[in-house]
C-alpha positions as CSV (number, residue, x, y, z in Angstrom):
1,X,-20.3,-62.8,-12.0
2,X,-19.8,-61.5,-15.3
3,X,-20.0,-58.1,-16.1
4,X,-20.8,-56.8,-19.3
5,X,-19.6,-53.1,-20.5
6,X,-22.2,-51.1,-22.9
7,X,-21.0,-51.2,-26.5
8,X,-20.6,-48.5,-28.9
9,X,-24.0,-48.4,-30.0
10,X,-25.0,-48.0,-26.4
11,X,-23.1,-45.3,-25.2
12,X,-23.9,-43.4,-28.5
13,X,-27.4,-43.5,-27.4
14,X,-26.4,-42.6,-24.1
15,X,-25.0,-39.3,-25.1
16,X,-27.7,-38.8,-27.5
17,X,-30.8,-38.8,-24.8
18,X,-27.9,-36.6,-22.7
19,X,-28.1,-34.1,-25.9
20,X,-31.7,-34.3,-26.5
21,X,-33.0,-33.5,-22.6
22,X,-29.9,-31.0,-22.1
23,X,-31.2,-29.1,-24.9
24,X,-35.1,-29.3,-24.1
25,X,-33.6,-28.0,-20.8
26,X,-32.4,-25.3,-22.5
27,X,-34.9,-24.1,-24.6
28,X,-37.3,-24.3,-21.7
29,X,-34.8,-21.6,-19.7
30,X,-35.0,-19.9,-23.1
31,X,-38.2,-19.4,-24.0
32,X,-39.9,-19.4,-20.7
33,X,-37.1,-16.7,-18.5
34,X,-34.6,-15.5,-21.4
35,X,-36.2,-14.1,-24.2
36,X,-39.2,-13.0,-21.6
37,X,-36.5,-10.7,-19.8
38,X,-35.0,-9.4,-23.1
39,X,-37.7,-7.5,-24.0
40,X,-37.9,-5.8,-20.5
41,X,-36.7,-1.9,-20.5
42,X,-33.5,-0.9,-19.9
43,X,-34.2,0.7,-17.0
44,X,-35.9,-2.6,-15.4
45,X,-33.0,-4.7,-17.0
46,X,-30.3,-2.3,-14.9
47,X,-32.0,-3.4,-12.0
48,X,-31.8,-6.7,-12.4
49,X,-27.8,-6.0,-13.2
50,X,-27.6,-4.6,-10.0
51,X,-29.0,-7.3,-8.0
52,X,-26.8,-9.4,-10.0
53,X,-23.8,-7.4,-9.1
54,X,-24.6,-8.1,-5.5
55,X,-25.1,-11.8,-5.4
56,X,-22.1,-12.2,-7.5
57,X,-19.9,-10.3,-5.4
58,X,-20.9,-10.0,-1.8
59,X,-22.6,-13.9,-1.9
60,X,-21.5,-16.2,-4.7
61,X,-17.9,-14.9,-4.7
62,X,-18.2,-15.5,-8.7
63,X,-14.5,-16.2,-9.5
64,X,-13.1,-13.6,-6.9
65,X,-10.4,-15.2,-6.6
66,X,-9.3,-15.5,-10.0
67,X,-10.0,-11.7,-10.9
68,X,-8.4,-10.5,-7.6
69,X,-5.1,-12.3,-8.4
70,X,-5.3,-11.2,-12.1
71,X,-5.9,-7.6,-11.0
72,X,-2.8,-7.7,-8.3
73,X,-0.4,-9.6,-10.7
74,X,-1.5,-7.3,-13.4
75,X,-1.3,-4.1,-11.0
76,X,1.4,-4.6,-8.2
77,X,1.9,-0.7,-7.9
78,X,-2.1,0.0,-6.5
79,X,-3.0,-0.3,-2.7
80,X,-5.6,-2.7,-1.6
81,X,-7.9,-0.3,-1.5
82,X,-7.1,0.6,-5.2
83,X,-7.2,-3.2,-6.2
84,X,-10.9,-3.5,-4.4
85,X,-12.4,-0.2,-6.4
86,X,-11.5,-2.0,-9.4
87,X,-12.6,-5.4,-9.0
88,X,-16.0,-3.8,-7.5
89,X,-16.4,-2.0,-11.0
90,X,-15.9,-5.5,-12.8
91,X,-18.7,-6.7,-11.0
92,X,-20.8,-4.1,-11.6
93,X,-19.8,-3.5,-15.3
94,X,-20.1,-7.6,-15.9
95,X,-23.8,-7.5,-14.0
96,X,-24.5,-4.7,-17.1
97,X,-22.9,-6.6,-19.8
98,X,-25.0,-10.0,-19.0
99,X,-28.1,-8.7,-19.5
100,X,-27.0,-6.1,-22.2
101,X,-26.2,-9.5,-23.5
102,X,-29.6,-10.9,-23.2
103,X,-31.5,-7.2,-24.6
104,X,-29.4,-8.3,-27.6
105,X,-31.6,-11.0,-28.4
106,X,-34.4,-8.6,-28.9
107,X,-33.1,-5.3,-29.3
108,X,-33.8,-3.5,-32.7
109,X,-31.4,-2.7,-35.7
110,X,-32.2,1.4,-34.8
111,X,-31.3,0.4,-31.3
112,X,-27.7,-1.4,-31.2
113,X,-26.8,1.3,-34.1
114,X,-27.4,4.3,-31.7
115,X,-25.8,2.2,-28.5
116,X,-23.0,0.9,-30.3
117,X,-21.7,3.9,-32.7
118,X,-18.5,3.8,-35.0
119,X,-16.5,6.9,-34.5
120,X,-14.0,6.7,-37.5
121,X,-15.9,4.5,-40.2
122,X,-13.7,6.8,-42.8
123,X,-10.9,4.7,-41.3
124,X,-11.6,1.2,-42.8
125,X,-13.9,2.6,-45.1
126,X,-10.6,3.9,-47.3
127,X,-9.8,0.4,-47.6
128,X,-13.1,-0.6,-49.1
129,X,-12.5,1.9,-51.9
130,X,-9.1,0.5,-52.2
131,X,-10.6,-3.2,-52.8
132,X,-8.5,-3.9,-50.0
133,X,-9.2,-6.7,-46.9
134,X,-9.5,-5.6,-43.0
135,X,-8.7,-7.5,-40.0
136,X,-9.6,-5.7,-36.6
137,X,-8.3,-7.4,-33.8
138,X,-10.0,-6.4,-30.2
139,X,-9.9,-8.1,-26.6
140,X,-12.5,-9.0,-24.0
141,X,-13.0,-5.2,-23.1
142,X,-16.7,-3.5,-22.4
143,X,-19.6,-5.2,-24.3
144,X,-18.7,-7.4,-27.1
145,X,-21.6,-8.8,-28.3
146,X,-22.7,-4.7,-29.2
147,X,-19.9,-4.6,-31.0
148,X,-20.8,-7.9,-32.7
149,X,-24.7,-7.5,-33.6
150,X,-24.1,-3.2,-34.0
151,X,-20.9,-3.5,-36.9
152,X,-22.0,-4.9,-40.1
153,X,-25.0,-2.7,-40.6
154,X,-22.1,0.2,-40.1
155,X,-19.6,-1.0,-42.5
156,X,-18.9,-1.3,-46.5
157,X,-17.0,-4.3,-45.9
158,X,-18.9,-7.4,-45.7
159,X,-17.8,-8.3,-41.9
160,X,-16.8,-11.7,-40.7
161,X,-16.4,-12.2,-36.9
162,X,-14.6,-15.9,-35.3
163,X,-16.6,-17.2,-32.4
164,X,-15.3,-20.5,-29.8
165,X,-18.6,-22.6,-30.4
166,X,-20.4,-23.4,-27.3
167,X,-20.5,-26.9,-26.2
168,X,-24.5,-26.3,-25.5
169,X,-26.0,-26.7,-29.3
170,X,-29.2,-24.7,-28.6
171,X,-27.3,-21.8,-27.3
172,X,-24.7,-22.0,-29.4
173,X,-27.5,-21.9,-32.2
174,X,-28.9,-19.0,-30.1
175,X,-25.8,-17.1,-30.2
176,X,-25.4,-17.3,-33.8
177,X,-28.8,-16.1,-34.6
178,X,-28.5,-13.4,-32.4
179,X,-25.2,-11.5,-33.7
180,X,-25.8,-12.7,-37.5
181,X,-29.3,-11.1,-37.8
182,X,-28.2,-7.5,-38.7
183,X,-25.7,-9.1,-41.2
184,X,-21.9,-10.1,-39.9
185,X,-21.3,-13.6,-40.8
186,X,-19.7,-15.9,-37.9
187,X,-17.1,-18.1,-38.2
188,X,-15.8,-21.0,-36.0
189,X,-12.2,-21.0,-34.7
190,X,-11.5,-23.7,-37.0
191,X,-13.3,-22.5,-40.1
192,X,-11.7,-19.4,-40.0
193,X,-8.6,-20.1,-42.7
194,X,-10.9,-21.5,-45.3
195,X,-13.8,-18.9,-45.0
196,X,-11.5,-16.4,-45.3
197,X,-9.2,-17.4,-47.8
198,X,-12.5,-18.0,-49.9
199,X,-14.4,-15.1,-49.1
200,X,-16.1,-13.3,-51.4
201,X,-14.7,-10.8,-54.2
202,X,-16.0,-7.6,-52.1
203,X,-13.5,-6.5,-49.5
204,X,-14.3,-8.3,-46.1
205,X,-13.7,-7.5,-42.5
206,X,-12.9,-10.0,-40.1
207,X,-13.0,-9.2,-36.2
208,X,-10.8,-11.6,-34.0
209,X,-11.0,-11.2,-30.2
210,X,-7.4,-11.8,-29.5
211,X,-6.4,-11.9,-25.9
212,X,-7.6,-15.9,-25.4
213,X,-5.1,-17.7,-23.6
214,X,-2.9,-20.1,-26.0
215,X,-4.0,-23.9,-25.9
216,X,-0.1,-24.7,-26.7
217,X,2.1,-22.6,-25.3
218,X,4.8,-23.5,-26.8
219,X,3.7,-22.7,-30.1
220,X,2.5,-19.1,-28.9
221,X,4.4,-15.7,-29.2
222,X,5.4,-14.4,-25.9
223,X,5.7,-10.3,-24.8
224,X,4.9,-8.7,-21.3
225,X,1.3,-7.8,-21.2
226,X,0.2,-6.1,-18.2
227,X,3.0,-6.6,-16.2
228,X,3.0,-10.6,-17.0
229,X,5.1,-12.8,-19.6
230,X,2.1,-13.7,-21.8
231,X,1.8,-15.9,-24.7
232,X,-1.0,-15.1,-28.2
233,X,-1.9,-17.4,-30.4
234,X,-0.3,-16.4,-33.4
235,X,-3.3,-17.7,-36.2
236,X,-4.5,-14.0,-37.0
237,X,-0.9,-12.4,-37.3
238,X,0.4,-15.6,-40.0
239,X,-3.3,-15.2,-41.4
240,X,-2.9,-11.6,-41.9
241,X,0.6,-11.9,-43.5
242,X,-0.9,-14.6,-46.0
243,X,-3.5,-12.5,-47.0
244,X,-2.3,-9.4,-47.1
245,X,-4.9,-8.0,-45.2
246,X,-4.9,-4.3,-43.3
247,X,-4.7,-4.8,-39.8
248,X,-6.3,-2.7,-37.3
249,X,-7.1,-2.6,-33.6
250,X,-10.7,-1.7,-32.4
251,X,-11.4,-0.2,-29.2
252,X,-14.6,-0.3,-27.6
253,X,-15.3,2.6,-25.2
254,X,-18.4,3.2,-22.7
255,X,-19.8,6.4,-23.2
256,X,-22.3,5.8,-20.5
257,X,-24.2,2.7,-19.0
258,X,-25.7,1.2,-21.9
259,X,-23.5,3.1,-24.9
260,X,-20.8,2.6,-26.5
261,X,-18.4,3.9,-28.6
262,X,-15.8,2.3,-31.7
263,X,-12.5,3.2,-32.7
264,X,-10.0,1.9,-35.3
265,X,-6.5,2.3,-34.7
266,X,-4.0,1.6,-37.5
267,X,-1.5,-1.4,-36.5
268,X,0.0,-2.0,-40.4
269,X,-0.9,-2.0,-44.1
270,X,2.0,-4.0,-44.8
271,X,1.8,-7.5,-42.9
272,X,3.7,-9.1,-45.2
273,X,6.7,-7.2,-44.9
274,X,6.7,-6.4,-40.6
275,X,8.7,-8.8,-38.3
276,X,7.4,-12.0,-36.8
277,X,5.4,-10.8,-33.3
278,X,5.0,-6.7,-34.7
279,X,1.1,-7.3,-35.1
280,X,1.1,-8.7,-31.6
281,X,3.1,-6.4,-30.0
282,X,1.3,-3.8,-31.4
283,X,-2.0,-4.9,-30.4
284,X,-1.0,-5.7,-26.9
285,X,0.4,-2.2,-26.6
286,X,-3.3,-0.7,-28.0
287,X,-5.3,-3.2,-25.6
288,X,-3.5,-2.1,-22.4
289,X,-4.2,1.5,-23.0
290,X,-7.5,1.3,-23.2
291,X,-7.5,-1.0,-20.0
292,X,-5.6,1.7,-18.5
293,X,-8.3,4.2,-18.7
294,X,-10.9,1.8,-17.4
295,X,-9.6,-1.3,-16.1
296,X,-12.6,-2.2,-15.2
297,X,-14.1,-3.0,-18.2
298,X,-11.7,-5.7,-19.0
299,X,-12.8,-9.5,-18.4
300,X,-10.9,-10.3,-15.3
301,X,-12.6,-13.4,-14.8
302,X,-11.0,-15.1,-17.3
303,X,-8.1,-17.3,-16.8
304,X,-5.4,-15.6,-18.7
305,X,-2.5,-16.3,-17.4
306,X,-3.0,-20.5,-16.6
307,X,0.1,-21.0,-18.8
308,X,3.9,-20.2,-17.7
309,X,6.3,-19.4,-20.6
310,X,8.2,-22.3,-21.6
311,X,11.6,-22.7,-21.1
């Protein structure tokens, strides 16, 4: 019996109708539960985050395993004890930031300005009057997407932000239109050299969330970061040195459930003329202290540390 294998043509089709119901899918979990829920109060929304905290922790488990080895590796001087009051905060604080994530979608321009507010704008704002270029690099640390849909309609610059595209087109279409409405323009991974080099004649911040595990670690710059040989992709430091652009760290504090608070710190004005690895080690040195004071806040859940450094 002779079997016959589906051409080209075949499985393009295929992976089309895959496509087309995967995102009908989506836009009926959108429409019909998402957006519906955004527009709830905050007070409702927080307690829907705390039953989430409670089914992701006491009965899905979501990742435990992953955060609690991250948080021992990362803190071998704390008691068990110590560990568990931290990785119980994550939980909670990652219940709030999911559907802080989804108010996003709907919450207004007055809104994310007073939740998310800039504490030194005079800080990058110099630079503006200089005609000078800013890029802030940041981490996975408190709510991120504020800090994407609350910062353009606070800044001189013109603010460009690099995003990992989702392999879901609706959402990723949904997550663009959510944090490019009040103004910063996104950027994929991959466009970020050319929109950059070509941006426009005003001065331009661009925001790159930097602590991403390397996808070749060979190629990545290596330091100790929280207690762990760690590699960083090493794009935004040779990208800032080409450009000559101001490099800054911003910090993301919680105030208080819901608010949030940003802060520039200076890392160099200079790029071209630091050593290989100074921007890095600078901004690892800025993102442990603020995971210090709250180490909750930091994305635990995220495989960080899947790579060994290569011999």
């Amino acid at each position: 019996m002779e079997i016959s294998l589906p051409s080209k043509r075949e499985k393009s089709s295929f992976a089309a109708r895959k496509i087309k119901k995967g995102n009908l899918l989506s836009k009926i979990l959108y429409y019909g539960l998402v957006i519906p829920i955004s527009y709830l109060p905050f007070r409702v929304l927080y307690w829907l985050a705390n039953f989430v905290y409670l089914l992701a922790y006491y009965v899905v488990g979501y990742r435990k395993k992953i955060v609690r080895k991250n948080l021992k590796n990362s803190f071998p001087e704390l008691s068990e004890k110590e560990i568990k009051k931290i990785e119980k905060g994550f939980y909670k604080h990652f219940a709030d930031f999911l559907v802080e994530s989804v108010k996003s979608l709907s919450i207004s321009n007055k809104e994310i300005v007073r939740r998310c507010a800039i504490l030194n704008p005079e800080v990058p704002n110099e630079y503006f009057e200089q005609g000078r270029s800013v890029m802030v690099l940041c981490g996975h640390y408190n709510n991120w997407e504020y800090y994407a849909v609350g910062l353009a309609q606070q800044m001189k610059h013109k603010v460009f932000a690099a995003y990992q595209p989702l392999k879901n087109e609706f959402f990723n279409q949904v997550l663009l239109k959510s944090r490019q409405r009040f103004g910063i323009n996104m950027m994929s991974m991959k466009e970020v050299p050319r929109k950059l080099v070509k941006s426009p004649k005003v001065p331009t911040i661009s925001i790159m969330v930097n602590d991403q595990s390397p996808h070749a670690p060979k190629k990545a710059y290596w330091n100790t970061f929280l207690n762990q040989p760690t590699g960083w992709m090493t794009g935004t430091e040779r990208l800032a040195s080409k450009l000559d652009q101001v490099v800054l760290f911003g910090c993301i504090r919680k105030r208080k459930r819901g608010f949030y608070e940003v802060s520039f710190y200076p890392i160099t004005e200079k790029p071209k003329e630091v050593n290989e690895g100074y921007v890095l080690d600078q901004h690892t040195k800025y993102l442990e202290m603020v995971i210090a004071e709250n180490p909750e806040y930091w994305l635990w859940s995220h495989r960080r540390w899947k790579h060994e450094k290569p011999e």
